[in-house]
N, C-alpha and C positions, 0 to 999 in steps of 0.2 A: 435522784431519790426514787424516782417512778422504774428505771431500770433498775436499781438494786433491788426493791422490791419483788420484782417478778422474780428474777434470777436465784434469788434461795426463798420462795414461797413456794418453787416449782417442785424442789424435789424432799420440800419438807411435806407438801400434798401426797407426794407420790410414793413417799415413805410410809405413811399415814394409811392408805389405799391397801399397800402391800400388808402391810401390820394387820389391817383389817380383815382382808383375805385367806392370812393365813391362819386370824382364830377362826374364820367362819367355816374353811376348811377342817379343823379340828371339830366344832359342834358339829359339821359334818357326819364328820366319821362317828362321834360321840352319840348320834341318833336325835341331837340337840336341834332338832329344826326351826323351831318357833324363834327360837335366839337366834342362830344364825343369821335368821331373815332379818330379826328385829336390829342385830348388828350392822348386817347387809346396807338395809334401808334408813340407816345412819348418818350416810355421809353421802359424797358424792360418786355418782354412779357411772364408773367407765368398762370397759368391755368384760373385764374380768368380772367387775361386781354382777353386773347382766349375766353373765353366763354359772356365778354361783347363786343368785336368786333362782334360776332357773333351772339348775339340780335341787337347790331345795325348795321350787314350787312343784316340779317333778315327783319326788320322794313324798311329798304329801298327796301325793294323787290330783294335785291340782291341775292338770296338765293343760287348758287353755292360758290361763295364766306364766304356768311354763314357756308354753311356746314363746308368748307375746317377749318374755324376759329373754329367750335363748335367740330371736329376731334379732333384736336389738343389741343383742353381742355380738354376734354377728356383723350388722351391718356397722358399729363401729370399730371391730375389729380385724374385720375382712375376714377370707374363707378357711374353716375350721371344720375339718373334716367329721372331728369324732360330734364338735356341739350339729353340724347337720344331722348329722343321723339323727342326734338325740334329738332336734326338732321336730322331724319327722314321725320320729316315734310317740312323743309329746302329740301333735296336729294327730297322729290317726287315734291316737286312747282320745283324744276330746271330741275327734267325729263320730266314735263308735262310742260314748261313754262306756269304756270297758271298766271306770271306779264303779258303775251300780251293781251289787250283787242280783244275779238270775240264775236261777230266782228269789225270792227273798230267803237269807239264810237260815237256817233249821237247824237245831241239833237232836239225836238220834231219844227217842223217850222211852225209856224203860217199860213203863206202865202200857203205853200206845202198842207197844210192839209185842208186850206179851197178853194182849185183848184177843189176841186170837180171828178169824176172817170178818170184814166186812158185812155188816148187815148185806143180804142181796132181796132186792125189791121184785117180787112177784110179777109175772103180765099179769097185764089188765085181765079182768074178768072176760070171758069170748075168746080169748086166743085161744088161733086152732093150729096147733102145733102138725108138722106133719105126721103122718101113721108110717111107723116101719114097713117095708113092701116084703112081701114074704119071698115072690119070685116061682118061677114056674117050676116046675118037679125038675125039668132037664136044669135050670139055674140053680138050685140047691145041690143035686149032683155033682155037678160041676166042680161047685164051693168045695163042697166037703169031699169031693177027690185031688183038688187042689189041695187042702190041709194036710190029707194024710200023705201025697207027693213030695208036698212040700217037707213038710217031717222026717222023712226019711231019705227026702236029698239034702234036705241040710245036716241030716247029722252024718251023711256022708262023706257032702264039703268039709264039715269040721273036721272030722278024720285024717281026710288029704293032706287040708292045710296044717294038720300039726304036725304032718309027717315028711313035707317039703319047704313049709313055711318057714323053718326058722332061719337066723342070719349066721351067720358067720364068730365065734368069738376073737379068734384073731385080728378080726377087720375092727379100724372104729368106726368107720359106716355103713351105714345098710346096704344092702346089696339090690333087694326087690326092683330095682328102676332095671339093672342088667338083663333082667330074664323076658322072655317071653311074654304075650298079655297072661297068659293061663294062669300060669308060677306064681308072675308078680301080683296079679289079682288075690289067689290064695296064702300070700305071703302079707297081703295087707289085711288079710281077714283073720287071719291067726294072727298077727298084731295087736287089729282090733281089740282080738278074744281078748289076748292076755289083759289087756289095759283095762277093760271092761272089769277084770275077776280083780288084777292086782291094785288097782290104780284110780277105787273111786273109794273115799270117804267120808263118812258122814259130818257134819260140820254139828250134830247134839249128841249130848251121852245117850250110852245105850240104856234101852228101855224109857227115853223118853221121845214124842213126837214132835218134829219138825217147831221148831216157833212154842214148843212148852205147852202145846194147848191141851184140853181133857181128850182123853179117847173116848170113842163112838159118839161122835156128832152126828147127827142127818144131814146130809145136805140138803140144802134150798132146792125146790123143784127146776126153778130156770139156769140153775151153775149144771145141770145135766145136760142143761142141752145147747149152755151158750160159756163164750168167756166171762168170767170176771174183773171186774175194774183193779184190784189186788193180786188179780193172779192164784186169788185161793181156787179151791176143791176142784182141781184139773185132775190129780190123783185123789179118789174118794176115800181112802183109805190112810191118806197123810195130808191133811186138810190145805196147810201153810205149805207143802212142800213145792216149793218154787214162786214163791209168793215175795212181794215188795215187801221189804221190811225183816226177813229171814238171813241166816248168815250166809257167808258164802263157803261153798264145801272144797275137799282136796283133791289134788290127784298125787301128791306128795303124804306121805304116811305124817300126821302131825304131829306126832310121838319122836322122829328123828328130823323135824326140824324146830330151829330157833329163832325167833323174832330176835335181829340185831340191835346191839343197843348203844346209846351214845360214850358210854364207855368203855366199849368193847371195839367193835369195827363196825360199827353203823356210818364213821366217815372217813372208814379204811380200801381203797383209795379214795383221796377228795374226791365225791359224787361231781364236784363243778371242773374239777381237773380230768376226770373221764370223760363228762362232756363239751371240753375244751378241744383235747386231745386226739377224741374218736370219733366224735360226732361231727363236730365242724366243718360244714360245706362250704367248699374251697370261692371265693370269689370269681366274678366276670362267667361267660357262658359258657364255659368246660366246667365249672364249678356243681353243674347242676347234673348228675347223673340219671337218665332217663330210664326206664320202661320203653323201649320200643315196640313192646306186643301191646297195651294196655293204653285205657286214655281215663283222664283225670276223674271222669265217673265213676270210673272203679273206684281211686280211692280214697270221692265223701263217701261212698256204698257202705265201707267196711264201720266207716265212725258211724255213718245212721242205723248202721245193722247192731251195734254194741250197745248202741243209746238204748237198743230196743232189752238187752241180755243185762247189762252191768252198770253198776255206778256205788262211789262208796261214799259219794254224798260231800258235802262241806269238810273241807280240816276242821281239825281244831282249834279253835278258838282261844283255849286257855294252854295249850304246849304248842311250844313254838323250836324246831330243829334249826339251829347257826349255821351256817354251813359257809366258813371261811373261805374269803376270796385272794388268793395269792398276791402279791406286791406289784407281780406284771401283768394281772388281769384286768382287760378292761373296760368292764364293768366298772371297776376298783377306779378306776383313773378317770373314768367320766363321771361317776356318782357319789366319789369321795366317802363308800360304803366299804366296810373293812368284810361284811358276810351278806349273805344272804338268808332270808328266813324264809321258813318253809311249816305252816303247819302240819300236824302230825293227823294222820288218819284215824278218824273218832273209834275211839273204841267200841263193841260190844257192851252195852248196860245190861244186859240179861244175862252177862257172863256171872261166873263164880268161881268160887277159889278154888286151885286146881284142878280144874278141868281141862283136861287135855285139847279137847277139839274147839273151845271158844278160839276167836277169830274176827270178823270185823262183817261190818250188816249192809247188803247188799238194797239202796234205796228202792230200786226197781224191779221188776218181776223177770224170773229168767228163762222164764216162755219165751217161744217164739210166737210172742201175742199181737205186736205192733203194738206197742205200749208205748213206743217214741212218737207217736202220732197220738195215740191214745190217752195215757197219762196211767199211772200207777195206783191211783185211788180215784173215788169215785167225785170227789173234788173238781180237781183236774179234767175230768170225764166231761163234766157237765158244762165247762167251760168251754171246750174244745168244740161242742155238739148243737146245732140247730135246734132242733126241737122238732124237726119237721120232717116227716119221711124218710128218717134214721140219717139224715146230711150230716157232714161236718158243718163249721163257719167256716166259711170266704168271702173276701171282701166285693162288695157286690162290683165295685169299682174297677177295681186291678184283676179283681178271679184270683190273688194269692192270700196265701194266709194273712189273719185280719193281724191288726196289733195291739199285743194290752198294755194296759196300761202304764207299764214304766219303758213302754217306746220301742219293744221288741217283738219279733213276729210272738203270735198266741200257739202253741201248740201243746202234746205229750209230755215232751221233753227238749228243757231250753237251754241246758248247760254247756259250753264250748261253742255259741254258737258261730257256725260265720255262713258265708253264701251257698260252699257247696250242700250241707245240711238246707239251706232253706229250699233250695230246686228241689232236692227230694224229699223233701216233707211235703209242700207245696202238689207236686204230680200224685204223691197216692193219696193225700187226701184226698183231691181229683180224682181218682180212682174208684175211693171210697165211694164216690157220691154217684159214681157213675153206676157202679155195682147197684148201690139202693134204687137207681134207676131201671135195672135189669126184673130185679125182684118185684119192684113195685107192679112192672107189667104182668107178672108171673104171677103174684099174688095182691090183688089187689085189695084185700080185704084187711091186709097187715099192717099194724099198727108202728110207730116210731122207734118204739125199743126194739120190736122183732125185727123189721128193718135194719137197725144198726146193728143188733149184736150177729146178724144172719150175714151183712155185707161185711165187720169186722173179721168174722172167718178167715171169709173170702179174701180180704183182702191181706190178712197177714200170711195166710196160703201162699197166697200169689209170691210175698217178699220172700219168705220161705224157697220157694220155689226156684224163682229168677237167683238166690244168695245158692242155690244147693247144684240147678245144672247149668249156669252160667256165668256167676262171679266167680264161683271158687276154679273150671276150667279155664276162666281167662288168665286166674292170674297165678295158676299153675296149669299151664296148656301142655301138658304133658297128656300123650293119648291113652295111656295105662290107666291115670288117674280121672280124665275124662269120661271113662268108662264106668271108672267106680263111683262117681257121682250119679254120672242119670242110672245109673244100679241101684242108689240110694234113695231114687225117687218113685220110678217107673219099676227097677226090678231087673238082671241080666240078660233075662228072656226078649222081655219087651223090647229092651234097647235093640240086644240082637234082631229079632224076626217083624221086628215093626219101625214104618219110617220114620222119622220123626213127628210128621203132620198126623201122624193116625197111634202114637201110643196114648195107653190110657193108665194111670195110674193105679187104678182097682178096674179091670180085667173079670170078664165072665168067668172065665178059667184061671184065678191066680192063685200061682203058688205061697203058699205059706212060709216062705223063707227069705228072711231080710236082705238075703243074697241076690238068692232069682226071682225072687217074688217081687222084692222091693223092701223099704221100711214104711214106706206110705201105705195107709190101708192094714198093716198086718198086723201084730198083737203086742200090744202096749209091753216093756221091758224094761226097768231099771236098775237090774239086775242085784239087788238087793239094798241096795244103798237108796236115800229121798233123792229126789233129783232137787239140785243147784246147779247154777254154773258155781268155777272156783278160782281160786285166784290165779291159782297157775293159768290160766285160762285168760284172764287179765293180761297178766304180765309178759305172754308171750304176745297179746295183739295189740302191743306197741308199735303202730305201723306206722307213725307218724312222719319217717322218711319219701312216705309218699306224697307229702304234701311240697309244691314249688313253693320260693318265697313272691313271685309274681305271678300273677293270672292275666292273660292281655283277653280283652273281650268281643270278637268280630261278629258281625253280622250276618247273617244267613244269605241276603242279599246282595250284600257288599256293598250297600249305598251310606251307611255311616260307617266312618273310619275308625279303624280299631282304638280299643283305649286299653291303657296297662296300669292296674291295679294293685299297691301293695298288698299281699294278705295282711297285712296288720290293719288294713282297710275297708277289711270283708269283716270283722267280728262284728258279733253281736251288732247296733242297731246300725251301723255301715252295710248288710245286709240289703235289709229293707233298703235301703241307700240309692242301691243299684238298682235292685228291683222294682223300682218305684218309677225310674227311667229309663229301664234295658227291657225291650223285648224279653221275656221269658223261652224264648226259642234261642235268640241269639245264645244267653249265656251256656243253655245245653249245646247246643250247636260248637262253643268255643271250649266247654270241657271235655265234650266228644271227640274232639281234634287234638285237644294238647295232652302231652303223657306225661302221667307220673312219677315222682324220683325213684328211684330199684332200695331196695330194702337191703344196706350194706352199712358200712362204717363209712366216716367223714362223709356223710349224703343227709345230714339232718337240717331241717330251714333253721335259718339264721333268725328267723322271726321268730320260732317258737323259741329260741336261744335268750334274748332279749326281750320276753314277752312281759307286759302289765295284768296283773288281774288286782279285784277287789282289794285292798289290804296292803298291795307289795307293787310297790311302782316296779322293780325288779324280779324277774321270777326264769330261770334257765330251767324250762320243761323240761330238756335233755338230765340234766341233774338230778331234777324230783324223777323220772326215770327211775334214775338209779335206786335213788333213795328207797323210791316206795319200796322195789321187791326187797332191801331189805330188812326196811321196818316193819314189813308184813308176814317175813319169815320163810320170802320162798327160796330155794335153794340156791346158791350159785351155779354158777352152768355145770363144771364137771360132776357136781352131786346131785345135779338135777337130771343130769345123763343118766346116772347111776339109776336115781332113785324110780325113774320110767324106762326102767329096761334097755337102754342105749351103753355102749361099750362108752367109756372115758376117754377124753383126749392124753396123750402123756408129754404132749411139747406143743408152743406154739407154733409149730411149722406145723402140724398135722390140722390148723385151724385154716391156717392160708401157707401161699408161695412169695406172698409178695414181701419183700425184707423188710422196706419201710414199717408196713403195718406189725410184723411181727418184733421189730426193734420198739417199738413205741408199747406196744401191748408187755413185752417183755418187761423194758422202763416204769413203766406204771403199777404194775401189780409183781413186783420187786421180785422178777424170774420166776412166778410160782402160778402152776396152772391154776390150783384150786381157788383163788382169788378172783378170777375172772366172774364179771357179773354177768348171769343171764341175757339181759339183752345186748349186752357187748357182743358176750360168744356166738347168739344168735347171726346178730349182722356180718358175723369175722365168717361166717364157713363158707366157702367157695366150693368145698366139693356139695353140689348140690345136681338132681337127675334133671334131665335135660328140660330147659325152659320152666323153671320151678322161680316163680316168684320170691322165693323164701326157702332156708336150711331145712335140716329135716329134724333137728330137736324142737322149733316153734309146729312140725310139721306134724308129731306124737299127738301132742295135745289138740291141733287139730284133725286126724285120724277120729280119738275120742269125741270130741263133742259135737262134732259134726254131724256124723250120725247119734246120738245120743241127745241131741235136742229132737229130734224126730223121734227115736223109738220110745222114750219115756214121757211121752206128750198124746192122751187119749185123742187128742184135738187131732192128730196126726195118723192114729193109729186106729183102735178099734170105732174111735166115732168119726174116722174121716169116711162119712157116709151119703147115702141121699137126703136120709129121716133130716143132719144134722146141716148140710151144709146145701143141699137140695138139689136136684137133678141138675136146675141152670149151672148152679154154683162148680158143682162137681163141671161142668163141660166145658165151663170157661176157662178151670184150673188146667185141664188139658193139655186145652191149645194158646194158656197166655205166653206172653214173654214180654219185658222190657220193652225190646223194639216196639211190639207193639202199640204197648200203652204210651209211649212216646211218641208216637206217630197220631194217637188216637185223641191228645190233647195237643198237640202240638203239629198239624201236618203238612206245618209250610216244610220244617224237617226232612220232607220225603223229599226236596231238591236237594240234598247233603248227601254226604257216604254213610250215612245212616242206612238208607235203600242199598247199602254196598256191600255189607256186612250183614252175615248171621246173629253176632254178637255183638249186641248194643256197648257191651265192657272193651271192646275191640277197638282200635282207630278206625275213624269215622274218612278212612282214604275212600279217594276217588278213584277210576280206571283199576287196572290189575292189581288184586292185591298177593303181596310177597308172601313168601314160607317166613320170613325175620319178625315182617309185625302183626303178621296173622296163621303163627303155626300149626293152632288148631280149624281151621275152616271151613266152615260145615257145610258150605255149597263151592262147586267147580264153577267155572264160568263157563263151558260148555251146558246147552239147554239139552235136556230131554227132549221128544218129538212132540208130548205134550208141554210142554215150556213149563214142569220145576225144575228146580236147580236137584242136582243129584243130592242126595243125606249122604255123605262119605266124608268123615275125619281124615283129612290128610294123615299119613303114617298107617294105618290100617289097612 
């Protein structure tokens, strides 16, 4: 009796089980979570039931709970590849609590956003502001022979270069890299032009001001002579114009393009199948494509440098984009998820009915203000700020940033956050405070706000700076274009006839021309259009391929043994995590050494592929990629060619050589160039000028706003002065750099290849270093008699 029993009770249990699983699998799919589980948790729980509780404690964002359910399938089910992973990914969203919104969710307010700038709060009674210096008769000579020099060799230059500068229409790429410095220099400036005259547009109707505010405000007395917490009255004549909470503007005519829409081809090709496809970083250690010239600094540099320009804020909340997941995706096969959802990028409330140039609202100020450290309203500000001798907060304990109160570092700006962002928010706060320390000697009578907003300067100068003649040469080390940068800062001249240790950015004798004078210091230009940044602008500095999906973290010392870190383990409050136990030397020390992925196709992290945020236990950032440009309306790649003055591709072979890629590319976008999405096309160009980080269509748009965050920024321009920024200020901008300040809060460092390098963005190698990972290199290793190292760019 006892063995009949067992013998058909066993596989009526097991029937039972299965029955079970395959409805729980169906509420699965059906978005039915609460029942599934309530199914689930039913009956008797064997490996499979563990492993579907554990998708749907997963899919609710439950993810400790997850883990503990996907364990235990496991361990009574033995080893299951696809449920590991998902544990792991479950274990790093519960250590990082990546379910809490950071910061708390917002959505964009009509009313708020058409108030027009920030109250700004007066000095105190007593501030003594500096007095303009008149300068001696021979210094005023000087000036105003430098203007009218300048004058008349710039409009020389322009001459030349419209007369040599242009490309080719035959070719579909540029040529400029081929020629000489002279040619190619004047073939980038008549570029420039053009892009500047054809290629900026206003993102408000005509005849109305930036942000919809009244005409002729005054401005507040102190927004003349410091930044604001919003980013208002930089231009006194367009109050909002670049201001947090303002649209974002074009460099695409927005009259010839169209926001895609979900009945049209907003998921023509499947966004998830393009980045399945193209994106997809190949597994094991050939899988991860390196940067040989560049190390891992670089590339948190570019997302802390964006944090500081862009951001569109929260989706939406109430539209949500499906974005079907194929039968053999999977995603689909571990999470029993038929789509993925995606909310949709908040519209403009200030828009109206057709108007051509509404567009979407840029949360952040598009100064180059340090507003990622800073914060974009005056809220934020006050948070961020001591009280005391213009300092930031730090923690008096660790010395890094403090943390608020839902568990993640305090700073500017806290969205996306993970490690590499904390190290550098972290150092120029340090910076910050060091700066108010300089001033303070200098003037000691200065009170907390003049203190900050004098060292704030200063110290987005310096980011400014260190992004203009050293990130952007590392990671296009090309000698042509290394030129055109410190041109961009210092001026042609200077670069030329002065060494590096001794250029000055405003010069007794400076010419007045953006060229050879410089843009720093010369006369404010935005050449008819409000300055923003714009989406195009966005969209192409999707550089997310720089990121590896591990970080291993060694010591400076080598007395602790290195440790290897998943990035899905560095977000948000896994940060602090590290930071909490790692030397803050080590971890620079370990992203100085290790290089970043090269910005191509199938080179995208697998993390950001299978990422968790707020809302979406599942989320393929390669995907939303796609998505976004073209729910926002920016052009696909060959009409984005077109639309910025670039010759069109007419086959995919003219994008690459390699068959594979162009079989697949072919395959996907159903043998039709015009289909191809901008940053597909981006990552596909191989013909690119020698050691270019990056194509030369992402390459346009940087040309433009490269220099155009400098020339139409007073802060940079005609008030980058003594009165404003103040003698010390001016002499530290100088002579800083990166290295420096890295050495300067950190200098066990100086045992590293830090000391090895000119270029902090450089690998941090030891002994001789090669022409392969340091093609630009600013010192020989043969000594002068007086022991500098010689200023000589290799190639030159």
């Amino acid at each position: 009796m006892e063995t009949v029993t067992t013998t058909t009770t066993q596989p009526v249990d097991q029937d039972h089980s299965d029955r079970r699983c395959r409805d729980a699998r169906k509420l699965l799919e059906d978005g039915a979570l609460d029942r599934a589980i309530e199914l689930l948790e039913g009956g008797k729980r064997t490996a499979q039931v563990h492993a579907l509780l554990g998708v749907a404690r997963f899919r609710k964002e439950e993810y400790a709970l997850a883990e503990a359910e996907l364990r235990r399938a496991l361990d009574l089910g033995g080893s299951d590849r696809e449920l590991e992973e998902l544990m792991a990914i479950a274990s790093a969203n519960s250590v990082t609590a990546v379910a809490q919104p950071v910061p708390e969710r917002y959505d964009f307010d009509r009313d708020a956003l058409l108030s027009g700038p920030a109250p700004v709060e007066p000095y105190a009674p007593g501030t003594r502001l500096l007095r303009k210096r008149k300068g001696t008769v021979l210094e005023r000579g000087l000036k105003l022979t430098g203007a009218a020099t300048g004058a008349v060799l710039g409009r020389t230059i322009g001459s030349v270069a419209r007369m040599v500068g242009s490309d080719s229409k035959r070719e579909v790429w540029t040529t400029w890299s081929r020629h000489n410095g002279a040619r190619a220099i004047l073939m980038l400036a008549r570029r420039r032009e053009r892009l500047n005259r054809e290629n900026l547009y206003s993102a408000y109707p005509d005849g109305q001001l930036v942000g919809f505010v009244k005409p002729n405000q005054a401005p507040p007395p102190r927004a003349l002579t410091a930044r604001t917490a919003d980013g208002s009255w930089n231009d006194l004549s367009e109050p909002m114009a670049g201001a947090a909470g303002t649209r974002f503007g074009y460099n695409t005519d927005p009259r010839k393009t169209a926001k895609e829409t979900e009945d049209g081809t907003l998921m023509v090709p499947n966004p998830r199948t393009v980045s399945r496809e193209l994106f997809t970083r190949a597994e094991g250690p050939d899988g991860f494509k390196k940067v040989p010239f560049l190390n891992l600094i670089a590339g948190a540099w570019i997302q802390f440098m964006n944090h500081d320009w862009v951001s569109y804020g929260d989706p939406s909340s109430e539209k949500l984009y499906k974005i079907p997941l194929a039968p053999d995706d999977p995603a689909r096969k571990r999470l029993h998820q038929t789509h993925m959802f995606v909310g949709a990028t908040q519209d403009d409330p200030t828009a109206s009915p057709g108007d051509p140039t509404t567009g979407h609202i840029n949360e952040v100020t598009s100064w180059w203000d340090g507003s990622q450290i800073y914060g974009s309203d005056e809220a934020t500000q006050r948070r961020v700020r001591s009280g005391v001798d213009g300092k930031l907060r730090l923690d008096p304990k660790t010395g890094n940033l403090p943390l608020a109160r839902d568990g993640q570092e305090e700073t500017g700006f806290r969205r996306n956050w993970w490690l590499g962002l904390s190290i550098l928010h972290t150092l120029f706060s340090k910076e910050h405070n060091h700066i108010c320390d300089l001033l303070k000697v200098a003037y000691p009578s200065w009170g907390d706000q003049q203190l900050f907003d004098t060292a704030r300067l200063i110290n987005a100068a310096a980011m400014a700076k260190i992004h203009t003649v050293e990130w952007t040469p590392a990671i296009l080390p090309n000698r042509i274009l290394n030129t055109a940068m410190h041109s961009n800062w210092f001026g042609a001249l200077t670069k030329l006839f002065r060494s590096k240790d001794h250029r000055r950015a405003i010069a007794t004798f400076d010419l007045a021309d953006p060229i050879l004078g410089g843009v720093v210091g010369s006369q404010t230009e935005n050449f008819g259009v409000p300055y923003s940044l714009t989406r195009e602008f966005l969209s192409v500095y999707r550089l997310h391929s720089l990121l590896p999906d591990e970080i291993t973290i060694q010591s400076v010392d080598g007395e602790r043994s290195p440790r290897t870190y998943r990035l899905a383990k560095l977000r948000q409050q896994g940060s602090h995590k590290v930071t909490d136990v790692t030397p803050m030397a080590d971890i620079l020390y370990s992203f100085g050494i290790e290089n970043p992925g090269q910005l191509v196709l199938n080179n995208y992290p697998r993390t950001l592929q299978n990422l968790s945020i707020p809302g979406f236990g599942f989320y393929d950032l390669g995907a939303v990629d796609i998505l976004r440009d073209r729910e926002r309306g920016t052009p696909r790649y060959n009409q984005f060619r077109r639309l910025i003055g670039l010759n069109p591709i007419h086959r995919f072979e003219d994008l690459t050589d390699d068959p594979e890629i162009v079989r697949k590319l072919r395959e996907i976008y159903q043998d039709d160039v015009e289909q191809i999405d901008l940053l597909v096309g981006n990552l596909a160009e191989a013909t690119r000028p020698a050691y270019f980080g990056f194509g030369e269509t992402m390459f346009q748009v940087f040309i433009l706003n490269a220099t155009r965050r400098l020339q139409a920024d007073r802060f940079y321009t005609v008030d980058y002065r003594e009165e404003i920024y103040t003698p010390a200020g001016l002499a530290y901008l100088d002579g800083i750099d990166l290295k420096q300040i890295l050495l300067r809060h950190h200098p066990e460092l100086a045992k590293t290849g830090l000391a090895n390098v000119a270029n902090a963005f450089e690998p941090w190698d030891v002994g001789p270093l090669t022409a392969e990972r340091h093609p630009l290199r600013q010192y020989e290793k043969s000594l002068q008699d007086d022991g500098r190292l010689d200023d000589v760019v290799v190639g030159e």
